[in-house]
Jmol script that loads the backbone (N, CA, C; Angstrom):
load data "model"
ATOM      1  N   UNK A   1       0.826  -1.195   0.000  1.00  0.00           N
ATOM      2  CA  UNK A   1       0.000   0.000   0.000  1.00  0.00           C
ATOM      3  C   UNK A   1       0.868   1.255   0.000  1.00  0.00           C
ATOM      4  N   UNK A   2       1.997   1.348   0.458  1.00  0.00           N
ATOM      5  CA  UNK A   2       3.221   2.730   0.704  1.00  0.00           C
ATOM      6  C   UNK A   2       3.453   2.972  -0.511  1.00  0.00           C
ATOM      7  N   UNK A   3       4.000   1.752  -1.463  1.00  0.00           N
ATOM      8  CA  UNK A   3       4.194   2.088  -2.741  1.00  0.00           C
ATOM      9  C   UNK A   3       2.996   2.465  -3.446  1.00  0.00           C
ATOM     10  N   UNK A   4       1.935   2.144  -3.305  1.00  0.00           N
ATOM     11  CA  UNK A   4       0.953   2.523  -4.600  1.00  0.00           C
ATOM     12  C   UNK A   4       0.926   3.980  -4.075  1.00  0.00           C
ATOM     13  N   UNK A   5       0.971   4.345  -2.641  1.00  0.00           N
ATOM     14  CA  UNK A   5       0.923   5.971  -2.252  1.00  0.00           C
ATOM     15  C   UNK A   5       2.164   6.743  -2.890  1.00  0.00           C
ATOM     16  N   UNK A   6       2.737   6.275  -2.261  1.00  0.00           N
ATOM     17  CA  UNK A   6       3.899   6.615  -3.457  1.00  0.00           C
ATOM     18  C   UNK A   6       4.285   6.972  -4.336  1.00  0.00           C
ATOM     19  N   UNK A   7       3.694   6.209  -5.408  1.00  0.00           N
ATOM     20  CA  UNK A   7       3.372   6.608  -6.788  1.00  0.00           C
ATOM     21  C   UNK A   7       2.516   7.346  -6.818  1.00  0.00           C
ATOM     22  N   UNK A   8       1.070   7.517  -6.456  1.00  0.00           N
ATOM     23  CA  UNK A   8       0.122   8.552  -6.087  1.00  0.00           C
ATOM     24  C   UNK A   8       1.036   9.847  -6.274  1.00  0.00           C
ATOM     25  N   UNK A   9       1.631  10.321  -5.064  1.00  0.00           N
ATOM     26  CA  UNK A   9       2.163  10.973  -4.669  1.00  0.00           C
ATOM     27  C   UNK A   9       3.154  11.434  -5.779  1.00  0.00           C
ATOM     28  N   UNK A  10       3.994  10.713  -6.372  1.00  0.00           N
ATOM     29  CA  UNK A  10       4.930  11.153  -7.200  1.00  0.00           C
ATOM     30  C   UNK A  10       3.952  11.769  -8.650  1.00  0.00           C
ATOM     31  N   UNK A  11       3.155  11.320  -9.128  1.00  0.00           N
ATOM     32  CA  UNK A  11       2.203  11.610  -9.908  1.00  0.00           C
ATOM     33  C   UNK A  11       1.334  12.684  -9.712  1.00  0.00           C
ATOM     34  N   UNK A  12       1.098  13.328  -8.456  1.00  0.00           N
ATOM     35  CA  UNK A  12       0.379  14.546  -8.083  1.00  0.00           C
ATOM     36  C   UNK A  12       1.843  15.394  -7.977  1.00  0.00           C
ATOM     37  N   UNK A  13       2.741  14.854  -7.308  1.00  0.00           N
ATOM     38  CA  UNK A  13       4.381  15.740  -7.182  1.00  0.00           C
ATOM     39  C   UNK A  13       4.257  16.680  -8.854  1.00  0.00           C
ATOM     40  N   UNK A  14       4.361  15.419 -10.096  1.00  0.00           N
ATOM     41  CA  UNK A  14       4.535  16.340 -11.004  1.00  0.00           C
ATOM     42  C   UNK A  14       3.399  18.181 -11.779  1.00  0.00           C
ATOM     43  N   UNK A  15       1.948  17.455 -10.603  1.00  0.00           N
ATOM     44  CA  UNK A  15       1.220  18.208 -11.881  1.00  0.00           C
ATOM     45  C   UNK A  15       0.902  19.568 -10.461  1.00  0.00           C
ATOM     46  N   UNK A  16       1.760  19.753  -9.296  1.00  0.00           N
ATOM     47  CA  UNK A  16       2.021  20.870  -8.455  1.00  0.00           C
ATOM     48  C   UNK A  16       2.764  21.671  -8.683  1.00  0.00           C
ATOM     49  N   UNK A  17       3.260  22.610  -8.726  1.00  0.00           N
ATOM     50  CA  UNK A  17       4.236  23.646  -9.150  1.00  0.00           C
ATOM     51  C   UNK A  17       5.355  23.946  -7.929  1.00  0.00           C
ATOM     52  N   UNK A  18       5.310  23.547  -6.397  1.00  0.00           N
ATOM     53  CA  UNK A  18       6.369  23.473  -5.614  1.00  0.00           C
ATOM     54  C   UNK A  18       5.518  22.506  -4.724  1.00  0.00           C
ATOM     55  N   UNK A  19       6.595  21.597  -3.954  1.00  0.00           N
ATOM     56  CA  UNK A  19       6.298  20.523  -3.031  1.00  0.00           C
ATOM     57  C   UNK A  19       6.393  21.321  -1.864  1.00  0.00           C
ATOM     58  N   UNK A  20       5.608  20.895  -0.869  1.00  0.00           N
ATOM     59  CA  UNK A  20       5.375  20.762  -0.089  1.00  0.00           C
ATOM     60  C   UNK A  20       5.726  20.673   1.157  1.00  0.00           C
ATOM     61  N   UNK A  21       6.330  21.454   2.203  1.00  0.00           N
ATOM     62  CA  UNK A  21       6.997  20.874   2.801  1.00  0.00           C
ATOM     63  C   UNK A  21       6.805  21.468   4.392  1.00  0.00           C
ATOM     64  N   UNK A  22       6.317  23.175   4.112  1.00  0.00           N
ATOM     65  CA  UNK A  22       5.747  23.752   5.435  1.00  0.00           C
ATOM     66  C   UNK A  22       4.554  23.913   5.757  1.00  0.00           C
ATOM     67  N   UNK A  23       3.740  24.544   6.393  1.00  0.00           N
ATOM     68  CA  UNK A  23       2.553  24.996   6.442  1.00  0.00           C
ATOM     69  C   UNK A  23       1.869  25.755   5.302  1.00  0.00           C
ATOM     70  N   UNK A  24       2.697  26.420   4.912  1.00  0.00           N
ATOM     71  CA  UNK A  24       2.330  27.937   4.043  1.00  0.00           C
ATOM     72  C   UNK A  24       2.288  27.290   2.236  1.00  0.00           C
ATOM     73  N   UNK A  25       3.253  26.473   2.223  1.00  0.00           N
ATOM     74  CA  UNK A  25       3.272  25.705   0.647  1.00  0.00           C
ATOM     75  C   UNK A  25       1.833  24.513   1.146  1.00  0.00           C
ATOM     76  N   UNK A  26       1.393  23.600   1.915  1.00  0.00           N
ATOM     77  CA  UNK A  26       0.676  23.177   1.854  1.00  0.00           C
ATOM     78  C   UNK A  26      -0.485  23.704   1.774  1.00  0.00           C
ATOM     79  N   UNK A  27      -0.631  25.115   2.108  1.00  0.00           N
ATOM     80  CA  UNK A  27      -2.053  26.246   1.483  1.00  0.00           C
ATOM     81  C   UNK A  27      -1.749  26.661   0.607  1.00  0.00           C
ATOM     82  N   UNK A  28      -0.655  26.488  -0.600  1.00  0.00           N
ATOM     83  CA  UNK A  28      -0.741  27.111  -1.675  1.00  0.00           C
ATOM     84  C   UNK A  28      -0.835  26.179  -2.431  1.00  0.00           C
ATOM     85  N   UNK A  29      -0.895  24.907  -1.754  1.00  0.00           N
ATOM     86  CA  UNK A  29      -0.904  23.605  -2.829  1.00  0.00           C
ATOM     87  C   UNK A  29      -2.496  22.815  -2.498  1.00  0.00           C
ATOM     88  N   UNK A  30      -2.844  23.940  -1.354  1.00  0.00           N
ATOM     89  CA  UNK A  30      -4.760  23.647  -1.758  1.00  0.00           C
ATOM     90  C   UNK A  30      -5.458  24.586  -2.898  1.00  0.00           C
ATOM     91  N   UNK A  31      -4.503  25.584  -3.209  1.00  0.00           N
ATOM     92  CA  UNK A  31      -5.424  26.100  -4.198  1.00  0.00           C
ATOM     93  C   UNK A  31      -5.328  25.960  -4.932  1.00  0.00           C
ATOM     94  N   UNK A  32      -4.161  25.030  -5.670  1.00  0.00           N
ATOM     95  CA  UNK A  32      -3.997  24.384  -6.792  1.00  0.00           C
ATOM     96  C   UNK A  32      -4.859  23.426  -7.165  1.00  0.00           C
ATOM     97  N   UNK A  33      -4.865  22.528  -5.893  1.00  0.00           N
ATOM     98  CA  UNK A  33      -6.109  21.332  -5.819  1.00  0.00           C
ATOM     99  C   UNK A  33      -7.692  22.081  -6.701  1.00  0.00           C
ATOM    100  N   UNK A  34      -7.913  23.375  -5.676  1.00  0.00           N
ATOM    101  CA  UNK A  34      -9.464  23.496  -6.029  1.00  0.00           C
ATOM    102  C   UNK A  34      -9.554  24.136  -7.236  1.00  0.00           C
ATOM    103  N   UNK A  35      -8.472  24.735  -8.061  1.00  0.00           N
ATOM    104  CA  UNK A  35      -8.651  25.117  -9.332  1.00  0.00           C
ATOM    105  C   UNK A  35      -8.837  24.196 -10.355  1.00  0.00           C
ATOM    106  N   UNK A  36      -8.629  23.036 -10.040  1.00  0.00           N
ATOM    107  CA  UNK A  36      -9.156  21.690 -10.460  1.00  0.00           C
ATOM    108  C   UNK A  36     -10.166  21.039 -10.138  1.00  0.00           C
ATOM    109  N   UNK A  37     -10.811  22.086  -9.426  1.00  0.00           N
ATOM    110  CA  UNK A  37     -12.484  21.318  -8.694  1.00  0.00           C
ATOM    111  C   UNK A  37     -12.443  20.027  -7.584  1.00  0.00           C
ATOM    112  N   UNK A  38     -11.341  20.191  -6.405  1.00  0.00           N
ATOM    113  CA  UNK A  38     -10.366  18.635  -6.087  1.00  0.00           C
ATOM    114  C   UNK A  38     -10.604  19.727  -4.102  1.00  0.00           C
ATOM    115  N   UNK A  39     -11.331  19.548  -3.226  1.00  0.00           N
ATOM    116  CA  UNK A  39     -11.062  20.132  -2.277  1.00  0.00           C
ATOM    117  C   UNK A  39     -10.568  19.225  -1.349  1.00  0.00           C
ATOM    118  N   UNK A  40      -9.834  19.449  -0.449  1.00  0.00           N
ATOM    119  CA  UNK A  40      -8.704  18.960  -0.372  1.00  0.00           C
ATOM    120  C   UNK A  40      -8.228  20.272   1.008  1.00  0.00           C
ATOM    121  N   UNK A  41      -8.197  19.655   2.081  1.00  0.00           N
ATOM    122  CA  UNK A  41      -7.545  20.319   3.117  1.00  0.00           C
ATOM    123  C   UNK A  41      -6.493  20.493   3.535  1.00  0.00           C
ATOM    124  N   UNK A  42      -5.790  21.734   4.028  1.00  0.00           N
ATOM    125  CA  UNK A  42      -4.101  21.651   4.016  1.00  0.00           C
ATOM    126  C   UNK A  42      -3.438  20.149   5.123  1.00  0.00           C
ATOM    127  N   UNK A  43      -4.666  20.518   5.956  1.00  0.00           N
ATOM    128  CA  UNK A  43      -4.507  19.003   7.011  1.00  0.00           C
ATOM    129  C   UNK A  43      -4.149  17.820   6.596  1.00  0.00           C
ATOM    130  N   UNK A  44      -5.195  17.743   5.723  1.00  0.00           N
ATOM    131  CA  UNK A  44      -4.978  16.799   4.561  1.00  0.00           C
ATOM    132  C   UNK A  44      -3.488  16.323   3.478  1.00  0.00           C
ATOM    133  N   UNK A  45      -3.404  17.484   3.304  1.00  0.00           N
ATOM    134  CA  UNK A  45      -2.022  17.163   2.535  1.00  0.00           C
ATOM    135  C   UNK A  45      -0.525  17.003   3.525  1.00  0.00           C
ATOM    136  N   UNK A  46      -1.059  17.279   5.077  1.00  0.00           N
ATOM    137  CA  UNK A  46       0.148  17.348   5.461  1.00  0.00           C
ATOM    138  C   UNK A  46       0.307  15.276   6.265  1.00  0.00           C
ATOM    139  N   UNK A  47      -1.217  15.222   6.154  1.00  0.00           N
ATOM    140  CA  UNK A  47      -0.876  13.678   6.778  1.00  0.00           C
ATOM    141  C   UNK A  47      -0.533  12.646   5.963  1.00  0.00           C
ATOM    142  N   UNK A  48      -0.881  12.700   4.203  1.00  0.00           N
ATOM    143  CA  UNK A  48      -0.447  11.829   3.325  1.00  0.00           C
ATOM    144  C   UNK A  48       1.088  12.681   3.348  1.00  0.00           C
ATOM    145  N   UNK A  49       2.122  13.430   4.012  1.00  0.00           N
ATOM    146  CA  UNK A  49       3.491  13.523   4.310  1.00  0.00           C
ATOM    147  C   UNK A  49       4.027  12.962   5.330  1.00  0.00           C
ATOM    148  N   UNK A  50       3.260  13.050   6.410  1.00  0.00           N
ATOM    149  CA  UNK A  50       2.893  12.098   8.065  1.00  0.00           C
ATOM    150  C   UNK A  50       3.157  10.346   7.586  1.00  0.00           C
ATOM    151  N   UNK A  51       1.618  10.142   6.621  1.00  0.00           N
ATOM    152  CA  UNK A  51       2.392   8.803   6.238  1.00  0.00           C
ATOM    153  C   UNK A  51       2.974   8.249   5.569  1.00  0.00           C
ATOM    154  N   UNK A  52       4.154   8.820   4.592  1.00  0.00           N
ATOM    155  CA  UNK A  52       5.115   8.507   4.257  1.00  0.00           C
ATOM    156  C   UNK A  52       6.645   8.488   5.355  1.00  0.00           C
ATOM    157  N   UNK A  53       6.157   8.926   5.910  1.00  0.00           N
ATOM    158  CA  UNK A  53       7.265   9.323   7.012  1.00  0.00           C
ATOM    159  C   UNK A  53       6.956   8.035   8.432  1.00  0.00           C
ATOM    160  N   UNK A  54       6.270   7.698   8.130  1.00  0.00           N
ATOM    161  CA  UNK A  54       5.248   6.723   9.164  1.00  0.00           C
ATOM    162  C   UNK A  54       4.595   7.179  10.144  1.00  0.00           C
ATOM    163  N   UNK A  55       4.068   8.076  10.481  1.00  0.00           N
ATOM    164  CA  UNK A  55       3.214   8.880  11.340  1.00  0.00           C
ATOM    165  C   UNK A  55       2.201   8.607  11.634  1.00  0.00           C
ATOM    166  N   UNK A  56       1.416   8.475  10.343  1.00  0.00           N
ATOM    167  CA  UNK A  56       0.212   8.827  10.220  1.00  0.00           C
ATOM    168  C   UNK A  56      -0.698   8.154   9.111  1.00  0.00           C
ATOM    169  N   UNK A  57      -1.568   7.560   8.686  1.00  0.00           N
ATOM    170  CA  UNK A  57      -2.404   6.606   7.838  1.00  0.00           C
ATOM    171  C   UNK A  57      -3.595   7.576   6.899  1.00  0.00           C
ATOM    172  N   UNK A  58      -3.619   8.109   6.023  1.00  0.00           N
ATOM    173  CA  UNK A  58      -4.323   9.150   5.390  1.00  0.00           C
ATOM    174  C   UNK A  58      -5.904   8.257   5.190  1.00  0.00           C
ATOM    175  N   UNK A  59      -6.977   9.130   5.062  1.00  0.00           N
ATOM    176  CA  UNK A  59      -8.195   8.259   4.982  1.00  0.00           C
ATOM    177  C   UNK A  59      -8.264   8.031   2.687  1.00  0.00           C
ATOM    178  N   UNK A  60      -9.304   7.129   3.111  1.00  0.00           N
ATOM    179  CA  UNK A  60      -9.960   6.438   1.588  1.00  0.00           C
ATOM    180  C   UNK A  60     -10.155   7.871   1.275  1.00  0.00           C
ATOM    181  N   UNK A  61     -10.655   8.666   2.072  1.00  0.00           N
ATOM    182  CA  UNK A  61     -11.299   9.747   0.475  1.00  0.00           C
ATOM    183  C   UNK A  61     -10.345  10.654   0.509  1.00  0.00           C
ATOM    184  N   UNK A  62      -9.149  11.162   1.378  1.00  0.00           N
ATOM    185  CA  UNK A  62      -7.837  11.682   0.263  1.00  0.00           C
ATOM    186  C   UNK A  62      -7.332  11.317   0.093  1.00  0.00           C
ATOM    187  N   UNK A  63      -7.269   9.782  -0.530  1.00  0.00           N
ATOM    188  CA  UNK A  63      -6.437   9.309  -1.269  1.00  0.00           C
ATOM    189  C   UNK A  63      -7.453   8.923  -2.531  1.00  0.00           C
ATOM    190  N   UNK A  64      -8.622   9.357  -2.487  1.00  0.00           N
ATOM    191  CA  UNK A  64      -9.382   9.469  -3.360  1.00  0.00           C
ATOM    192  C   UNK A  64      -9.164  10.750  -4.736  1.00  0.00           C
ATOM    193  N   UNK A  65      -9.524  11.699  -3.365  1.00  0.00           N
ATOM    194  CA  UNK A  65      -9.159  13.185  -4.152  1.00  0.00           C
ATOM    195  C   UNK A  65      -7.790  13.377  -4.883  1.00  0.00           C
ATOM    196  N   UNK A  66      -6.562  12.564  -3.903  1.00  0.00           N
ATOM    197  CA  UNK A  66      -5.271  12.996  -4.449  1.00  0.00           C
ATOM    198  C   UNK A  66      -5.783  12.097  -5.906  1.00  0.00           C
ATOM    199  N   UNK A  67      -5.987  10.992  -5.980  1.00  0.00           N
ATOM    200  CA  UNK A  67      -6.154   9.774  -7.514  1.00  0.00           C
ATOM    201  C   UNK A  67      -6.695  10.624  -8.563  1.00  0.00           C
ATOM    202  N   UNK A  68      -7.740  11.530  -8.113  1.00  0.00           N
ATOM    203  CA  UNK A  68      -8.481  12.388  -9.068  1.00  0.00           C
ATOM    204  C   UNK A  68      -7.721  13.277  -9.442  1.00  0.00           C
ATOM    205  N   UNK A  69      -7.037  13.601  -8.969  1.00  0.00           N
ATOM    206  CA  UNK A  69      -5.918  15.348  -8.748  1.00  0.00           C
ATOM    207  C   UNK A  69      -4.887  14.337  -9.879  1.00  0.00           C
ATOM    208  N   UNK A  70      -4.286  13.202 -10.350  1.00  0.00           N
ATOM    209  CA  UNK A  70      -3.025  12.985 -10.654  1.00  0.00           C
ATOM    210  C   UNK A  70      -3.526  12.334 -11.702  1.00  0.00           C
ATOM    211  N   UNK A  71      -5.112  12.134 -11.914  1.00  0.00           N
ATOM    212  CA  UNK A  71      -5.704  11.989 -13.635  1.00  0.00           C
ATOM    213  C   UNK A  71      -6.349   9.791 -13.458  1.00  0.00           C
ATOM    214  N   UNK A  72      -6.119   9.349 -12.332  1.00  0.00           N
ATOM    215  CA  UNK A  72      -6.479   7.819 -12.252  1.00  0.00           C
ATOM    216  C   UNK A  72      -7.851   8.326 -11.565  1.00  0.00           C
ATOM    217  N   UNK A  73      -8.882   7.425 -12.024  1.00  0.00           N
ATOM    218  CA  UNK A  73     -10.299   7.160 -11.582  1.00  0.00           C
ATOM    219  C   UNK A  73     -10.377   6.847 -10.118  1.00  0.00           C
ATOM    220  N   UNK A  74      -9.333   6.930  -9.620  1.00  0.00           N
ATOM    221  CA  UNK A  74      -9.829   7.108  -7.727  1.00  0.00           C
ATOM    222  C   UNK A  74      -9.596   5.422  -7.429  1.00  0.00           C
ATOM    223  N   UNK A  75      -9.236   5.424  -6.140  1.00  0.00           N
ATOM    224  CA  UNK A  75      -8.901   4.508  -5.674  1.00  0.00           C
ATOM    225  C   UNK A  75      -9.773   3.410  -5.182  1.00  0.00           C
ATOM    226  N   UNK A  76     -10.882   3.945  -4.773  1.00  0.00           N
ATOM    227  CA  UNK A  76     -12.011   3.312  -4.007  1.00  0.00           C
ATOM    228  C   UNK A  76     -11.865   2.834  -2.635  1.00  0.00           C
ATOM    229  N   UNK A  77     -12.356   2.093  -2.189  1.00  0.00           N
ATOM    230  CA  UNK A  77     -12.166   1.160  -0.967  1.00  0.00           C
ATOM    231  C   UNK A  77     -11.290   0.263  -0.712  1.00  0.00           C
ATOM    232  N   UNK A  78     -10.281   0.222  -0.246  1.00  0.00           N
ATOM    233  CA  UNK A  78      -8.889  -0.588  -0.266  1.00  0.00           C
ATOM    234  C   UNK A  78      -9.468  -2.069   0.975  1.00  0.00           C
TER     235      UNK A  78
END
end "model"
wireframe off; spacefill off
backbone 0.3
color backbone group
C-alpha cells in the first residue's frame, strides 16, 4: 500500500508547481487542488506527508481526491 501511495504521490508531485513541505506551501498547494475542482484540506495534505514518514495513515477519500488530482479514476475502498 506505501508504494501505490507513493506513486500517487509522485504523480500529483509532477502536476504541483512546488512541493510541499511547510505549512504555508501546503495552502498554496490547496489552491492548486481546487482550481481543479479537487477540495482537499491543508490538514490533509500534510498527513499523506505524516504517512510517508510513518506517522500517520491518510483516509480512503484523500487518497481518493489525491487519484483524481493525478488523472487515475480514484482509488475506491482498499
Amino acid at each position: 500500500m506505501k508504494r501505490k501511495i507513493g506513486f500517487l504521490l509522485k504523480e500529483v508531485g509532477t502536476k504541483l508547481v512546488e512541493k510541499a513541505k511547510i505549512g504555508n506551501d501546503f495552502l498554496k498547494n490547496v489552491s492548486i487542488f481546487s482550481q481543479h475542482h479537487i477540495n482537499l484540506k491543508s490538514s490533509s495534505l500534510k498527513k499523506i506527508w505524516h504517512y510517508l514518514s510513518g506517522a500517520e495513515k491518510p483516509s480512503h477519500e484523500t487518497l481518493d481526491r489525491l487519484a483524481l488530482f493525478a488523472g487515475f479514476p480514484g482509488l475506491g475502498k482498499v
